[in-house]
Each structure stands twice: as structure tokens, then as C-alpha cells.
C-alpha positions as CSV (number, residue, x, y, z in Angstrom):
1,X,65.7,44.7,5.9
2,X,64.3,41.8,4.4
3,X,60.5,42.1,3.4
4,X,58.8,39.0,4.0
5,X,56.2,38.2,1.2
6,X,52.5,37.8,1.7
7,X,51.1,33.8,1.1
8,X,48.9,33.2,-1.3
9,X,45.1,32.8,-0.4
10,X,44.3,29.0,-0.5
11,X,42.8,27.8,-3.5
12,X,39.5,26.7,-1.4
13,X,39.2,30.1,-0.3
14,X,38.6,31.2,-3.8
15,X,40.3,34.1,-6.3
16,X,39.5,36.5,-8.8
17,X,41.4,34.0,-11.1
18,X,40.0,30.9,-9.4
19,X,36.3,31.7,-8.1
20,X,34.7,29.5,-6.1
21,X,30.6,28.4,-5.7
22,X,29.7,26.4,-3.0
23,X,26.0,24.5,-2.9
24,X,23.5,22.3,-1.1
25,X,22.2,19.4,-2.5
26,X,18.8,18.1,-1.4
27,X,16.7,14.9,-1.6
28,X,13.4,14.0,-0.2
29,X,12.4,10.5,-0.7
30,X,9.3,8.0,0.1
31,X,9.8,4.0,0.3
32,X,8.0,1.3,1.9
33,X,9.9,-0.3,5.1
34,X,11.4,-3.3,5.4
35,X,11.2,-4.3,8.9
36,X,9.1,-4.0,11.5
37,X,9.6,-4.1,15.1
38,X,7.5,-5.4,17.9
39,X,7.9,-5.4,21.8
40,X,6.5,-8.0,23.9
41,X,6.6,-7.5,27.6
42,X,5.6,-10.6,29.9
43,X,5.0,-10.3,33.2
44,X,4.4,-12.5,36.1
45,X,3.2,-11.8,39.7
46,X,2.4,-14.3,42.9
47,X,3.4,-14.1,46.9
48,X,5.8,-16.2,46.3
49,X,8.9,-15.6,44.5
50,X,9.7,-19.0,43.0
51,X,6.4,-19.1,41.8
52,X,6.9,-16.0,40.4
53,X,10.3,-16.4,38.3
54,X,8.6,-19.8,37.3
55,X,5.2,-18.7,36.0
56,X,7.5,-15.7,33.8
57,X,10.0,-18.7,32.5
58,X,6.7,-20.8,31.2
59,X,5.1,-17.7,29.2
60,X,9.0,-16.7,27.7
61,X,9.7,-20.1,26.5
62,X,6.0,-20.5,25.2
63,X,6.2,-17.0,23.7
64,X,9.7,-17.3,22.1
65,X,8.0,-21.3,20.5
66,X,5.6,-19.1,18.8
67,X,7.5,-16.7,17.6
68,X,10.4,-18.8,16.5
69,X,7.3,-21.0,14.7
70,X,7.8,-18.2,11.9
71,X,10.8,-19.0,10.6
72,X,12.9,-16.7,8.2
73,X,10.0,-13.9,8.9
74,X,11.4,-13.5,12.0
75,X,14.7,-11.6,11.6
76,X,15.6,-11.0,15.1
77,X,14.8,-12.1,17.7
78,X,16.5,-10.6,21.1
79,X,15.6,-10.6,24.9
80,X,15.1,-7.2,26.7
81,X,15.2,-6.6,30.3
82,X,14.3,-9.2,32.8
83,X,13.4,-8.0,36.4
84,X,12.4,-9.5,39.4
85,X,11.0,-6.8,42.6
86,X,9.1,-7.4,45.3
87,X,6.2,-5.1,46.3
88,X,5.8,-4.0,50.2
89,X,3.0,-3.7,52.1
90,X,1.5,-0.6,52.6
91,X,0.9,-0.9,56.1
92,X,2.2,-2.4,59.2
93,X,5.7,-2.2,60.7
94,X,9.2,-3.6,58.7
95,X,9.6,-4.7,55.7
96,X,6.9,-7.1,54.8
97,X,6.7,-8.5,51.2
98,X,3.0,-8.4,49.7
99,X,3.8,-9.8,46.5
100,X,6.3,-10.7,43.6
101,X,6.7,-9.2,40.2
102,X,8.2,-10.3,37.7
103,X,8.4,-9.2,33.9
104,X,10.7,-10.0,31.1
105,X,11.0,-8.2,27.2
106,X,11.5,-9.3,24.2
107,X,12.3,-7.4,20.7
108,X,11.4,-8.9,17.2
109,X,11.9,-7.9,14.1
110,X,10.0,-8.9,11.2
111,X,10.3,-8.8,7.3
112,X,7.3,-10.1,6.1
113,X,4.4,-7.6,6.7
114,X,1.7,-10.3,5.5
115,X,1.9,-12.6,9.2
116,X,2.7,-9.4,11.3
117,X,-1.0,-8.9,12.3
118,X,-1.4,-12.5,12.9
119,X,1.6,-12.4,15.3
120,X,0.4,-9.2,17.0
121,X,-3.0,-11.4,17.3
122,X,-1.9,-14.3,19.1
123,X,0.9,-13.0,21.3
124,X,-2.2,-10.1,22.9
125,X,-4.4,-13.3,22.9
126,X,-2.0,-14.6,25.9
127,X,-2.1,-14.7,29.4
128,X,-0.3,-11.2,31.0
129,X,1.3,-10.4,27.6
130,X,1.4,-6.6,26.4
131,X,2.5,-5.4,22.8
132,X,3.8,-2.2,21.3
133,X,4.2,-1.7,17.9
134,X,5.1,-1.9,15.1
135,X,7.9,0.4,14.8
136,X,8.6,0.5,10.7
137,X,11.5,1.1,9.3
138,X,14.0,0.6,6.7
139,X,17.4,-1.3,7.3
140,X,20.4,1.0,7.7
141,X,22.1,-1.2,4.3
142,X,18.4,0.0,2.4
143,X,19.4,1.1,-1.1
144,X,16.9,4.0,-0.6
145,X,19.7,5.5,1.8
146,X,22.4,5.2,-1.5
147,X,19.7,6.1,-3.6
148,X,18.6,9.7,-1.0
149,X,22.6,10.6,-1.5
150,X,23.2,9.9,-4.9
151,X,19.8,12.8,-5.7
152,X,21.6,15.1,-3.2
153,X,24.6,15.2,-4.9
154,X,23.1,15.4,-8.6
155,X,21.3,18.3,-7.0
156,X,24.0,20.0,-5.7
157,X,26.0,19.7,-9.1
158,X,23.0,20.8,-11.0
159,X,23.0,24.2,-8.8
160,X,26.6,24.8,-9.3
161,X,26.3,24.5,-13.0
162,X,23.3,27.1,-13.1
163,X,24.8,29.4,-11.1
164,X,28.0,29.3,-13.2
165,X,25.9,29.4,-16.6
166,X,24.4,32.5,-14.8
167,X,27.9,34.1,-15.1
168,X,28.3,33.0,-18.1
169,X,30.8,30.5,-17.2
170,X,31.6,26.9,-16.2
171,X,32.3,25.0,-13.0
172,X,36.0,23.9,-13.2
173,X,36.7,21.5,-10.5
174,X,35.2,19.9,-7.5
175,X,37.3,21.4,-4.3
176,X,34.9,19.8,-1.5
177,X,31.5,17.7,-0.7
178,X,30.2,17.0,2.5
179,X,27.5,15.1,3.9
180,X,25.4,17.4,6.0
181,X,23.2,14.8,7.0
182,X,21.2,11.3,6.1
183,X,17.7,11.0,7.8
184,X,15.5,8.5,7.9
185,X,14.9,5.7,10.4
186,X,11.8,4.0,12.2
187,X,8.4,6.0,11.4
188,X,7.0,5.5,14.8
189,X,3.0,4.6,14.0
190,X,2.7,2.5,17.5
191,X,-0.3,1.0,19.1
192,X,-0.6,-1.4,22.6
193,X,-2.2,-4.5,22.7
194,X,-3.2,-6.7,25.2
195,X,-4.5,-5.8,28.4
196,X,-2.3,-8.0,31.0
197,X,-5.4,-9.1,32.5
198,X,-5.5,-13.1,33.1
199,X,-8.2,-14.8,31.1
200,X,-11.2,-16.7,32.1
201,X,-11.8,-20.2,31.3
202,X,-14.0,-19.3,28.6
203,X,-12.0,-16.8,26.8
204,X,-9.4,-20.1,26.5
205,X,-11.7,-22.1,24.4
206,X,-12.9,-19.3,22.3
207,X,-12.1,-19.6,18.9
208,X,-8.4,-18.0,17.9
209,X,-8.3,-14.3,17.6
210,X,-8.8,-12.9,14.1
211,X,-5.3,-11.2,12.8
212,X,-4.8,-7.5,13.4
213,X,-5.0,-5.2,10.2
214,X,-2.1,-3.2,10.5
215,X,-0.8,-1.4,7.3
216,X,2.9,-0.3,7.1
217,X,3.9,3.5,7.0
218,X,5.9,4.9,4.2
219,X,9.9,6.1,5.1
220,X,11.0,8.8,5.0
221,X,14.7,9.2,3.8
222,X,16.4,12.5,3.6
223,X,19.6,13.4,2.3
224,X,22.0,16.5,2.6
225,X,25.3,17.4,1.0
226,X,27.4,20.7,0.7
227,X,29.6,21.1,-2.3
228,X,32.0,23.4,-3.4
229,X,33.5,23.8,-7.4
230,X,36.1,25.8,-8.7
231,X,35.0,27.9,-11.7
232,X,36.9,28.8,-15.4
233,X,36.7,32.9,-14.4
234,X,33.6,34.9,-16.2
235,X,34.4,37.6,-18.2
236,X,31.6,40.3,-16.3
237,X,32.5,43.4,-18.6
């Protein structure tokens, strides 16, 4: 009868003869965004359709002139949702059409925080225009994300080595690392501006509106690894 021999455990698995540690490496880091995001939602509304698609084409071309008018500050510059519904009557019989509606989105992004309250200004300062925002954030390229990683895995090394010194010994090899997990994205600090409310003859030849004072909201960018050494085997008698 033939005995069949036992396999070895797998190195990763660790041995009296090759003990294994495994860590977590941290990092917790602040930095100032880069970008910030705005929405700007037009809308339009008349009895008749046409009239309603072409009021909502005048305010997107005049809006996307003002915003284009910033040149390199603008980033990106992308065009949302577009809809067009008609609103029913509430009363009386079939399906009679009160009204139009019509609203269209658009998404910028900006990198230069110094013009982003007098943007925010003078697109709330026009007719049927709503803004939300800013949404800051840092790009996902941001060396603050390399920079999160690179502390995480210093960490984690640094742990490994303490518990090995600990034992009196010292970490051998690196068997494994694994990213547990990057956070950090848009800090959402959000307002709404402009009420969508048609102004008054007046309000048009009032002088411009003074810039909003928004300051931008410090990132946070997290970082998680798991790492697991090898170590030379500590003499515990």
C-alpha cells in the first residue's frame, strides 16, 4: 500500500520556519480641490410649444456665450438633459394642453476658484436660470491620491517591522499588498441660486450683480492597504 504524502502548507499560509505578519496601512490626508463643478438648469415655459423649444434655445446659446467667455477656466463644459412636456389641464374632458415646459442642463467644471463666484453671479442674475453648486473636488489624476497610497503603504511596513522587532526579529520578504480602498472624491458643500422667476424691467437695468463669496472645501483623501511579510523565525526561548 502506497502511503501518499501530506503537501506542504503554502508559504503564504505561514510556518514555524517561515512566520508570517500581515498589516494595515492607513493614511488620512487634507488638500485643497482642484475643480469645481456647477449645474445650470434652464427652463422655458409658454402655450405654445415652438415658442417654448425656442425661448429654451435663446437662454442655452446665451448661457453657454457666457460661459465659454471664460476661456481655459472652464474645463468642461457638457450638456445635461434636455426635455420638452406638456402640462394638462386640470379640468374639463380629453386631453387638453395648458402649457409647455421646457428645460435643458448644463455641467461645468472649473479650475480657477478666483471667477467661480462671479460666474455663479451672473448666470442666477438670468432670466429662468437655477444653479447648484459648487461640488469641489480633486481630479482622479491628483497627486494627493499617489501621495494618500504611498503613506499607507509606509505605514503598513512600519507596523510589520515593529511587530517583528517585538519578537525580536526581522521581516523577511513581502508575500502580498493589497489596496483595500482609495477614498476621496467631490466634498459636497452645495447651495441653489436663482429663483427661476422672470425679471422685471427694472431688475434688467440694475447695476450687475456683485460676485458670490464662495470659499472652497478642503478633500479629503483616504487611503487603505493590507500587507503581508514573511519573517527570519524569532528565537522565543
Amino acid at each position: 500500500m502506497t502511503e501518499t504524502a501530506t503537501p506542504a502548507p503554502h508559504p503564504s499560509h505561514g510556518t514555524p520556519t517561515t512566520p508570517r505578519v500581515t498589516v494595515r496601512g492607513e493614511a488620512h490626508l487634507e488638500a485643497d480641490p482642484e475643480i469645481a463643478r456647477i449645474a445650470v438648469t434652464l427652463t422655458a415655459r409658454n402655450t405654445d410649444r415652438r415658442t417654448t423649444l425656442d425661448d429654451l434655445n435663446r437662454r442655452n446659446t446665451a448661457t453657454l456665450d457666457l460661459i465659454k467667455g471664460y476661456g481655459d477656466t472652464i474645463e468642461k463644459l457638457e450638456t445635461g438633459t434636455l426635455t420638452i412636456r406638456p402640462e394638462l389641464a386640470r379640468h374639463g374632458r380629453g386631453e387638453r394642453i395648458r402649457a409647455y415646459h421646457g428645460s435643458i442642463q448644463l455641467i461645468a467644471t472649473l479650475n480657477d476658484f478666483t471667477v467661480l463666484g462671479e460666474i455663479v453671479a451672473r448666470l442666477a442674475d438670468q432670466e429662468l436660470t437655477r444653479i447648484d453648486g459648487p461640488w469641489w473636488a480633486l481630479r482622479p489624476t491628483s497627486p494627493h491620491h499617489a501621495a494618500a497610497r504611498r503613506q499607507a503603504v509606509q505605514e503598513a511596513l512600519q507596523r510589520a517591522r515593529e511587530y517583528a522587532e517585538a519578537l525580536g526579529t526581522h521581516i523577511d520578504a513581502l508575500l502580498e499588498l493589497s489596496d483595500t480602498g482609495t477614498l476621496g472624491g467631490a466634498t459636497f458643500a452645495t447651495a441653489t441660486y436663482g429663483g427661476g422667476v422672470l425679471r422685471s424691467a427694472r431688475a434688467e437695468n440694475a447695476p450687475e450683480t456683485a460676485p458670490v463669496d464662495l470659499e472652497p472645501v478642503r478633500q479629503n483623501v483616504d487611503a487603505q492597504v493590507e500587507a503581508a511579510f514573511t519573517l527570519i523565525p524569532p528565537n522565543l526561548g
